[in-house]
Legacy VTK file of the C-alpha trace (Angstrom):
# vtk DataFile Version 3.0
C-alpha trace
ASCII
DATASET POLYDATA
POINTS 490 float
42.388 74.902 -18.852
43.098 75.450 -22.515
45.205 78.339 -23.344
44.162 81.655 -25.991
45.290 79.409 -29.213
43.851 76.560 -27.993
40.886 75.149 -30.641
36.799 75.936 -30.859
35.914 72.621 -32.496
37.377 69.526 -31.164
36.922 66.483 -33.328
37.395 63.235 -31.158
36.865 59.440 -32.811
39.121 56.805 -32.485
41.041 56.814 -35.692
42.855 59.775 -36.742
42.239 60.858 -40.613
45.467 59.838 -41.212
47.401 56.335 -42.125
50.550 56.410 -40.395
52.774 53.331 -41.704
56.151 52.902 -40.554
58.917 50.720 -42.367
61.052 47.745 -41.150
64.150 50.615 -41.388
61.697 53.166 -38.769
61.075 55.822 -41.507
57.322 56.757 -40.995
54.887 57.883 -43.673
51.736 59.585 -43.363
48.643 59.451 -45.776
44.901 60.844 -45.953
42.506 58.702 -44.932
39.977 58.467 -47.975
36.102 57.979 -47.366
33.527 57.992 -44.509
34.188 60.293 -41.512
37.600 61.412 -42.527
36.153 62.305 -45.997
33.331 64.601 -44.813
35.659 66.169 -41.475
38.685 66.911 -43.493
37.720 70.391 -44.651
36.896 71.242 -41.292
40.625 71.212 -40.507
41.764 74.368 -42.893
40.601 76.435 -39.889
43.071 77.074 -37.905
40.902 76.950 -34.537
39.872 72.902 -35.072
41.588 70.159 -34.012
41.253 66.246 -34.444
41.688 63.806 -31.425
42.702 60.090 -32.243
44.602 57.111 -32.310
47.532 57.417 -34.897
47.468 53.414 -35.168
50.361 50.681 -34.452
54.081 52.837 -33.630
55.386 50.688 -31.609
58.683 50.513 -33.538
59.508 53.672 -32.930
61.884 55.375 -30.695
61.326 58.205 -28.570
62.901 60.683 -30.907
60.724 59.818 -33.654
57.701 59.408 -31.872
58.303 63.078 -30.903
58.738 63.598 -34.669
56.215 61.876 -35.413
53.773 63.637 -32.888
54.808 67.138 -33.753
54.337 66.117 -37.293
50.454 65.045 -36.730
50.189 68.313 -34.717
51.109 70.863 -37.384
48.450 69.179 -39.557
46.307 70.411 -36.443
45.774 66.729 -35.374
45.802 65.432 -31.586
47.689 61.832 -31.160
46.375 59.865 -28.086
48.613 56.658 -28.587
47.653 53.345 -27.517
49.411 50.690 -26.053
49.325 47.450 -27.222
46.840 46.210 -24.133
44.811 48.992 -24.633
43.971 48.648 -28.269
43.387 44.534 -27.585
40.891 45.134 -24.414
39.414 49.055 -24.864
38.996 47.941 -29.327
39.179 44.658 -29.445
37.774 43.074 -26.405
34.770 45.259 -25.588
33.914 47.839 -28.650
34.234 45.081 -31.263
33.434 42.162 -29.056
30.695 43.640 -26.937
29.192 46.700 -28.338
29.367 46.133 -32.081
26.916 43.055 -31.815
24.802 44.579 -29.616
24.527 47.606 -31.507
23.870 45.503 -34.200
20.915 43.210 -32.499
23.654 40.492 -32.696
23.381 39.060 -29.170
24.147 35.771 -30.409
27.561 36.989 -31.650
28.110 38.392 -27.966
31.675 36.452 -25.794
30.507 34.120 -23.313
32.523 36.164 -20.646
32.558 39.823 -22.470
35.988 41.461 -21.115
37.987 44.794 -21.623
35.620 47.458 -20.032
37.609 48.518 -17.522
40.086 49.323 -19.932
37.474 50.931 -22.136
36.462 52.814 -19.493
40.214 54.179 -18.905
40.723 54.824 -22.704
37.480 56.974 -22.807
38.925 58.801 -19.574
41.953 59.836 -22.050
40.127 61.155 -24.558
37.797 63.154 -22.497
40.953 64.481 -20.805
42.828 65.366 -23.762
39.858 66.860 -25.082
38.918 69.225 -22.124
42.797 70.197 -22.288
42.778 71.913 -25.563
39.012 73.200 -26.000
38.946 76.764 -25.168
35.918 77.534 -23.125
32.450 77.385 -24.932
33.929 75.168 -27.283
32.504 72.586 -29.875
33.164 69.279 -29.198
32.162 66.688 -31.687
32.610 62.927 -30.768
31.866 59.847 -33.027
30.757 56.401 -32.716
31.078 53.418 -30.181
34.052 53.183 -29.407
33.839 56.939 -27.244
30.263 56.362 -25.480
31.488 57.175 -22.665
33.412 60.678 -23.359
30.745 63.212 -23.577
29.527 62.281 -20.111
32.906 62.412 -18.839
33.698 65.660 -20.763
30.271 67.159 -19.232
31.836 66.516 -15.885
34.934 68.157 -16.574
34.077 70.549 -18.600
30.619 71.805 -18.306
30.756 74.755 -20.284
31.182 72.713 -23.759
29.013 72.398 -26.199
29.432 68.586 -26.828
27.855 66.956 -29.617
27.939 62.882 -30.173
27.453 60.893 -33.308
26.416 57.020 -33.814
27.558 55.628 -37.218
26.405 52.698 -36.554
22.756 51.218 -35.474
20.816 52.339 -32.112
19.233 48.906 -31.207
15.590 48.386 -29.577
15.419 47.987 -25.521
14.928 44.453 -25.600
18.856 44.256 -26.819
20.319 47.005 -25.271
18.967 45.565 -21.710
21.353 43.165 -22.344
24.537 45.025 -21.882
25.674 44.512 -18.606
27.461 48.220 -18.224
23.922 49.743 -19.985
23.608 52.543 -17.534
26.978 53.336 -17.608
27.049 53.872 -21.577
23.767 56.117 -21.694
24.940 57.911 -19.103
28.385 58.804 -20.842
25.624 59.215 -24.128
23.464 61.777 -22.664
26.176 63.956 -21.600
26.082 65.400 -25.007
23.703 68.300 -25.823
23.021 66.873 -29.251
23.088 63.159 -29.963
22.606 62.218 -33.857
21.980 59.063 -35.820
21.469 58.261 -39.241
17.617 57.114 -39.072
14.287 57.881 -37.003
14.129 54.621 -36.467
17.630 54.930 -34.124
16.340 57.839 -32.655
12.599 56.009 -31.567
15.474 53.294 -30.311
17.440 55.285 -28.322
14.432 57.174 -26.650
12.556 53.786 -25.894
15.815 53.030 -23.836
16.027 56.139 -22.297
12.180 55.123 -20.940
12.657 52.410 -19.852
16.108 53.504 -17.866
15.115 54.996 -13.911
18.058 57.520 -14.905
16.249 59.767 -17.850
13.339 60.638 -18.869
12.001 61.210 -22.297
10.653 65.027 -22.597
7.616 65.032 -25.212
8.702 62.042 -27.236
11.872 64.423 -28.422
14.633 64.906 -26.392
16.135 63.015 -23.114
16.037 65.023 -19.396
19.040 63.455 -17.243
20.607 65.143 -14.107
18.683 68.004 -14.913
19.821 68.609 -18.428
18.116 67.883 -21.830
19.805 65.772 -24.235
18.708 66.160 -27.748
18.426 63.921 -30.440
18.441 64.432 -34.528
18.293 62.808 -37.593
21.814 63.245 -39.742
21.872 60.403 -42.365
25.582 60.589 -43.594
26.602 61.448 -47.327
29.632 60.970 -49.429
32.553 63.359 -51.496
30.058 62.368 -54.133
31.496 65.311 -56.848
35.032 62.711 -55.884
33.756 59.468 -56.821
32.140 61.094 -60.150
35.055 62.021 -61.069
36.583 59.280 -60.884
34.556 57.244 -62.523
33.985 59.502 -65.886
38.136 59.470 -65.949
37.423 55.350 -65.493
34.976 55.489 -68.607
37.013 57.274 -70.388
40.339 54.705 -69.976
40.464 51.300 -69.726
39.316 50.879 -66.207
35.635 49.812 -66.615
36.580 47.648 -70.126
38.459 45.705 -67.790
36.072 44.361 -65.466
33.995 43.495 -68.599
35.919 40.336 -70.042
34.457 38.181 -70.978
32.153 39.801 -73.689
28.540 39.501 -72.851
29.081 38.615 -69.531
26.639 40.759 -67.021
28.354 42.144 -63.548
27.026 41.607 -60.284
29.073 43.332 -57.537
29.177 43.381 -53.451
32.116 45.552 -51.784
31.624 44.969 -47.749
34.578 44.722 -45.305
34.374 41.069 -44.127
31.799 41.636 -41.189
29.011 39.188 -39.956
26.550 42.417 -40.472
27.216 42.568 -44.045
25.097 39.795 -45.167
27.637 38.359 -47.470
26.826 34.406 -47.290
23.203 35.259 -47.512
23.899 36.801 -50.773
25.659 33.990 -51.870
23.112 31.966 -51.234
20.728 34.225 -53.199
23.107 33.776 -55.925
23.593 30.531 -55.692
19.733 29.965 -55.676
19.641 32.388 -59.173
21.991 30.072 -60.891
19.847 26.684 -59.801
16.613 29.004 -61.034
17.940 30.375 -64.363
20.257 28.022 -65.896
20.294 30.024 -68.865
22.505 32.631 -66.745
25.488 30.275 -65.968
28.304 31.280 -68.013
26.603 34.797 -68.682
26.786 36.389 -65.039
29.607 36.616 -62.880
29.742 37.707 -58.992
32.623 40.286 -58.059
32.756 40.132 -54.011
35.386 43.156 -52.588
36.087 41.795 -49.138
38.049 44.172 -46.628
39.285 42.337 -44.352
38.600 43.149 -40.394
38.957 42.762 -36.850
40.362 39.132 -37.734
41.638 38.517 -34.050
37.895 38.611 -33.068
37.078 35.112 -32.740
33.551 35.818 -34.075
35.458 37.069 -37.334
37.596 34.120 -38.024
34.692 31.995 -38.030
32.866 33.967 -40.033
35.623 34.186 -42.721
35.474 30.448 -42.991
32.220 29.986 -43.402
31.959 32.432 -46.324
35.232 30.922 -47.640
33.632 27.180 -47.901
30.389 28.636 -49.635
32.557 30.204 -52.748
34.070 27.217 -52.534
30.554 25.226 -52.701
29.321 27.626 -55.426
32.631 27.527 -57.600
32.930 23.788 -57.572
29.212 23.352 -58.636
28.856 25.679 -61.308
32.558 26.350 -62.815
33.396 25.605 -66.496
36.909 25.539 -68.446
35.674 29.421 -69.060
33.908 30.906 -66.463
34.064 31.223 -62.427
30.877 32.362 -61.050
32.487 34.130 -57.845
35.399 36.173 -58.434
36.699 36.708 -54.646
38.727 39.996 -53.873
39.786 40.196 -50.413
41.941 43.393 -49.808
41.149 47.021 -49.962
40.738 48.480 -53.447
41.908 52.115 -54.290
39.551 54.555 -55.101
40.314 55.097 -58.846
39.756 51.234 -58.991
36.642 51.141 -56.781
35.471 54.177 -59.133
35.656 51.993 -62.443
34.093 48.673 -60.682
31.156 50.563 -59.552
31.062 52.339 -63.237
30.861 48.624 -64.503
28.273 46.757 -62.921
25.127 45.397 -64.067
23.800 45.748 -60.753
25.427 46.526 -56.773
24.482 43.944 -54.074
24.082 45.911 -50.844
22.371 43.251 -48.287
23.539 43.786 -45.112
21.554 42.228 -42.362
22.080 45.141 -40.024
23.923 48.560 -41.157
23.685 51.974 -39.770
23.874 53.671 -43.041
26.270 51.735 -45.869
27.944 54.406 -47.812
28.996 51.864 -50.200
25.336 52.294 -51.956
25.387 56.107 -52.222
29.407 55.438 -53.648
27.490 53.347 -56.702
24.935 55.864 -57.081
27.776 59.148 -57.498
29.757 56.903 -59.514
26.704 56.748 -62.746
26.712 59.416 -64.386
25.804 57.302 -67.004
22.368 57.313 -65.442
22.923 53.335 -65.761
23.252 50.277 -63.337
20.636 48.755 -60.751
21.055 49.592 -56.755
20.128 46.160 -55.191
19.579 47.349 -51.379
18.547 45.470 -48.086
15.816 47.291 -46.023
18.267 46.683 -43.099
20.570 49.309 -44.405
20.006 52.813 -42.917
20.625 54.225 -46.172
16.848 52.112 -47.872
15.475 54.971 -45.614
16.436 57.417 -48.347
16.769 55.778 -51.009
13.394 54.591 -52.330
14.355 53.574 -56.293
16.288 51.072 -55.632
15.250 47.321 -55.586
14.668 47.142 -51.560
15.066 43.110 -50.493
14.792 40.853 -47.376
17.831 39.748 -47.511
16.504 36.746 -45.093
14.373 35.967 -48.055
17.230 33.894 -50.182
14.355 32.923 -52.753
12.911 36.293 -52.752
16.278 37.896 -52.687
17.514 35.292 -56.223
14.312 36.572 -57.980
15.019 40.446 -57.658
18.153 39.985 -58.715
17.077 38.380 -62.014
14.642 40.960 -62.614
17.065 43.397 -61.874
19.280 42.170 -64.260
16.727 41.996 -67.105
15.377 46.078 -66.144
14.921 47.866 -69.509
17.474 50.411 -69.618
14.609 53.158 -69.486
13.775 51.888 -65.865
17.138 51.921 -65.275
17.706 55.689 -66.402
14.833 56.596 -63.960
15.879 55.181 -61.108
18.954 55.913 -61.677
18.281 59.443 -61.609
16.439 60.340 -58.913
19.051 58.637 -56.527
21.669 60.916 -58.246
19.689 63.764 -57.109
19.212 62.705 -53.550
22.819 61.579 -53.515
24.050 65.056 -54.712
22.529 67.078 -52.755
22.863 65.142 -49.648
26.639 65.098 -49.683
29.065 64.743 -47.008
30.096 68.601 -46.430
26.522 68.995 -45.911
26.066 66.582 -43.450
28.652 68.229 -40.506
27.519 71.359 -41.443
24.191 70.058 -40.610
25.377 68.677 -37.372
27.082 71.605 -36.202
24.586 74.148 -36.868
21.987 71.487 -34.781
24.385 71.260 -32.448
24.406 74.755 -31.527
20.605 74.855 -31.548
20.428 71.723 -29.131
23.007 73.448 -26.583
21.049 76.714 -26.318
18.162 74.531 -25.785
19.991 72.664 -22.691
21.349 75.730 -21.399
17.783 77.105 -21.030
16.758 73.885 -19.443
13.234 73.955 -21.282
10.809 71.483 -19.961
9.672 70.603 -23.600
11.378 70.855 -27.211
10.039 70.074 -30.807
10.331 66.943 -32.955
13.478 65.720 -33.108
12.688 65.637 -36.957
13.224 69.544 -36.368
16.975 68.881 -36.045
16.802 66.793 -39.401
18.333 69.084 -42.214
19.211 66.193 -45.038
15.713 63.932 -45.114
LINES 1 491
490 0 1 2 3 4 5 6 7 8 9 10 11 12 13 14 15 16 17 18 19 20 21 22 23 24 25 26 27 28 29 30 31 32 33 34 35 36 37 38 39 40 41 42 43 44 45 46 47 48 49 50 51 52 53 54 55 56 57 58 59 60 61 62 63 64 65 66 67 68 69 70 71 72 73 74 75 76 77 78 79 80 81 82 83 84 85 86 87 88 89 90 91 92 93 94 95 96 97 98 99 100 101 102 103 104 105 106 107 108 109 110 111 112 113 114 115 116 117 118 119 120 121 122 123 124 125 126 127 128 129 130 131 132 133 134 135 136 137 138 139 140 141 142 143 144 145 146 147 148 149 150 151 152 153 154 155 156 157 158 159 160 161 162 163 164 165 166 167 168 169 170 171 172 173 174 175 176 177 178 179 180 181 182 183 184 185 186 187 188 189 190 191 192 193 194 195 196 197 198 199 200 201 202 203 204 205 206 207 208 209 210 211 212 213 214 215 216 217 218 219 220 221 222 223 224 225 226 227 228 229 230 231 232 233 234 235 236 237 238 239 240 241 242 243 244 245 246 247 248 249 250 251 252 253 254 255 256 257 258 259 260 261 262 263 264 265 266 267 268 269 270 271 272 273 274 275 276 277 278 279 280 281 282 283 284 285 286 287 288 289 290 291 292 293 294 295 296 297 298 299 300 301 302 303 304 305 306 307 308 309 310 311 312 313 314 315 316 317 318 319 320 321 322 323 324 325 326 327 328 329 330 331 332 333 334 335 336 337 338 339 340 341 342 343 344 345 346 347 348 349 350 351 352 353 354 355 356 357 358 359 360 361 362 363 364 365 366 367 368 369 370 371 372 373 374 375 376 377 378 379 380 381 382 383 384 385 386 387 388 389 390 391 392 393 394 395 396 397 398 399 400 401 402 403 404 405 406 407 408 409 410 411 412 413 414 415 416 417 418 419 420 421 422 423 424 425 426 427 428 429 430 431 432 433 434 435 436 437 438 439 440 441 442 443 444 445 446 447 448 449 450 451 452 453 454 455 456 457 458 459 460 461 462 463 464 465 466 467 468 469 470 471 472 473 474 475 476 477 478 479 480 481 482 483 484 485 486 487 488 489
């Protein structure tokens, strides 16, 4: 059991908030994590009485004396290392969170292994956590675990530690029954799900997902279309669309305008900016937007030479089979757009693929004509709200797919089908021809929704519902309101 010092809010996801690189020579440096989760959770760690469980990453070249270094350095900054070993992260990550779950989630069967492998060793990693967790929580502690690569913790955690208020968030997509069926460990996932007291997601769409599966499962039960009775507990379930540091990215980009940043993603003169920035994922939607693209060029002739394409491609997960294949194919359709429509003085895709800082990031967005966010499947996309912080210009067009979680919220932008590639060409040239007064509008009103809806507001959100839902369980009440009632940012 945890001792008098031991933390009140636990923080478990996979990833530590931290980057920990070490050298070819063994010296070891640590940086902050910038954006997302780590972005919004950060401030929680100034109080002394939180801690952060996660992998550190890859340390494998380091002795046992620095390791200790190295662990008692991740500790004073109040953060919990559960290393890896190499197995692990290949079968627990690799194998079954990014090969299995991630499509699924997704509605990606297709994408799914032939023989799907590494759950018994996802199964063990969870075990870890939810041990290392239920070591340092003191009792009635907040526990707060994110996304799928931990589904199984807060059921494990409720068995070890019952008196825990555990809380569980999805970043990603909740998918319909007819695709979660599919997984062949489905009971064992939402029953390591509904050990939390409060499970949130970024839509009400999710949330009708998750309880649909919860129906049709002979282990729960839904409790007035709200909240999810298993082993005589309720589970409940909220809305908690994510936000970003947008005061951060603002920032950034005024210092951007004010420099040379944006001038230089302006050359040539005249020449308008289309922009996607996606880490290289089969969700994303990227050759689909080429297509689109490459369908606007064939459609508007008078565009070639005056439009360029700016793709930011992070790359991922590239020892995923799936993800190799995927890189080649979008790799062979720049190269089928490029050859086609190329002059002496203009490339119409201009292909980035590595991480971008976030100064640089800050004066891309400030520059474009108009953002390309088309996933075919997101759970929120933060890369949209990003854009929207980073006008405050009141300028630029938010081209969105209605598969992102975020088109829930954010109404003024152009929504698409991104399956539609002719439908998808023609908003794009009527977003690029939007009088600057529409523009301004639009423009606008997603600031607003952006600003207010920021990240720090989002886990306080959480939190607060969280303790809410656990009183709620602990009175074991045979009906609860809306989940909607849990939904603080929509």
């Amino acid at each position: 059991m945890a001792g008098p010092s031991a933390p009140r809010l636990v923080l478990a996801a996979n990833r530590l908030p931290v980057t920990v690189r070490v050298s070819t020579v063994g010296k070891v440096t640590l940086a902050e994590s910038v954006g997302g989760v780590a972005t919004g959770l950060l401030p929680l760690l100034k109080d002394r009485q939180v801690r952060w469980v996660g992998w550190p990453g890859v340390v494998d070249g380091l002795g046992p004396s620095e390791r200790t270094r190295l662990d008692a350095d991740l500790r004073r900054r109040r953060l919990e290392p559960l290393h890896l070993a190499p197995h692990e992260v290949e079968e627990y990550y690799e194998d079954y969170a990014n090969g299995v779950l991630w499509p699924l989630l997704h509605s990606f069967p297709d994408r799914l292994p032939l023989e799907p492998a590494g759950w018994p060793t996802y199964q063990a990693v969870n075990a870890r956590f939810a041990q290392r967790i239920a070591a340092l929580a003191v009792p009635g502690a907040r526990v707060w675990v994110h996304d799928y690569q931990l589904m199984l913790v807060p059921g494990l955690l409720r068995t070890m530690r019952p008196d825990l208020r555990i809380g569980f968030f999805l970043h990603v997509p909740f998918p319909g029954a007819d695709i979660f069926r599919l997984l062949p460990q489905r009971d064992e996932v939402l029953r390591g799900l509904l050990g939390a007291d409060l499970i949130g997601l970024h839509t009400p769409g999710y949330v009708r997902n998750l309880l649909a599966v919860a129906s049709a499962a002979d282990l729960a039960s839904v409790e007035d279309g709200s909240a999810i009775r298993h082993s005589g507990r309720l589970t409940s379930l909220g809305v908690f669309p994510m936000g970003v540091d947008a005061e951060r990215f603002e920032r950034l980009a005024t210092r951007a305008g004010r420099g040379g940043g944006v001038k230089a993603f302006r050359r040539p003169h005249g020449v308008k900016i289309l922009v996607g920035v996606d880490r290289l994922d089969y969700t994303k939607g990227i050759p689909r937007r080429l297509l689109a693209y490459e369908r606007l060029l064939d459609l508007h002739p008078e565009l070639r030479g005056h439009v360029r394409l700016v793709q930011v491609a992070v790359p991922s997960r590239d020892r995923v089979p799936a993800y190799r294949s995927f890189h080649a194919e979008v790799e062979r359709l720049i190269r089928r757009i490029n050859g086609r429509f190329a002059t002496t003085d203009w490339v119409p895709v201009h292909w980035i693929e590595r991480p971008m800082e976030a100064d640089a990031l800050a004066a891309l967005y400030r520059a474009v004509d108009v953002l390309l966010v088309t996933p075919i499947r997101d759970g929120m996309n933060l890369v949209a709200k990003e854009f929207i912080a980073s006008r405050p210009d009141e300028d630029g067009v938010l081209l969105l797919s209605e598969f992102a979680g975020a088109a829930d919220e954010l109404a003024e932008a152009v929504i698409i089908n991104p399956y539609d590639i002719d439908g998808a060409a023609t908003a794009i040239a009527q977003a690029l021809a939007m009088p600057r007064a529409e523009r301004r509008l639009r423009m606008r009103a997603l600031r607003e929704r952006v600003t207010a809806r920021g990240i720090t507001a989002w886990a306080e959100a959480f939190l607060e519902g969280l303790d809410r839902a656990a009183a709620i369980a602990g009175e074991a009440r045979p009906r609860l309101a809306s989940p909607l009632e849990f939904e603080r940012l929509v």
